[in-house]
N, C-alpha and C positions, 0 to 999 in steps of 0.2 A: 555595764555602762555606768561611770559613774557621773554624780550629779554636784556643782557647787554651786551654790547661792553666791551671791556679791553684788555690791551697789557698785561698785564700779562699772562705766559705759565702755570700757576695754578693757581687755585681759590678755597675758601673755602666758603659753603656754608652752612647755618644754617635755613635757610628758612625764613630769615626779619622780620616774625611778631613775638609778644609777645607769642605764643603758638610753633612757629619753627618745628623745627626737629634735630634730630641729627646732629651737623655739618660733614661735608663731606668734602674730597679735591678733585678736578677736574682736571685730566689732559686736559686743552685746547688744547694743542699746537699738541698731537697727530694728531689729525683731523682738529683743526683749530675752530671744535666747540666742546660742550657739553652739554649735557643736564642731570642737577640732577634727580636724581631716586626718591629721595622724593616730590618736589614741582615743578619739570619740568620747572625750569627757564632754559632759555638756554644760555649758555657763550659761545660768538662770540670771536674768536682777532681781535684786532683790529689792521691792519698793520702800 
């Protein structure tokens, strides 16, 4: 599972490699993390 840091309070995620996923938006800031439903990266904020 991998992990990214970011101050951003949303993120959008597509899954990085050449095969992806559906891009998705994240709400970070809810929780403070998140984790995509497709490829389980987890978005951290970063304070």
């Amino acid at each position: 599972m991998e992990k990214v840091y970011t101050s951003q309070e949303h993120v959008a995620c597509n899954g990085g490699d050449y095969e992806g996923h559906p891009k998705v938006y994240l709400d970070v800031a809810k929780k403070g993390t998140v984790t995509c439903p497709y490829c389980s990266k987890t978005y951290i904020l970063d304070s």
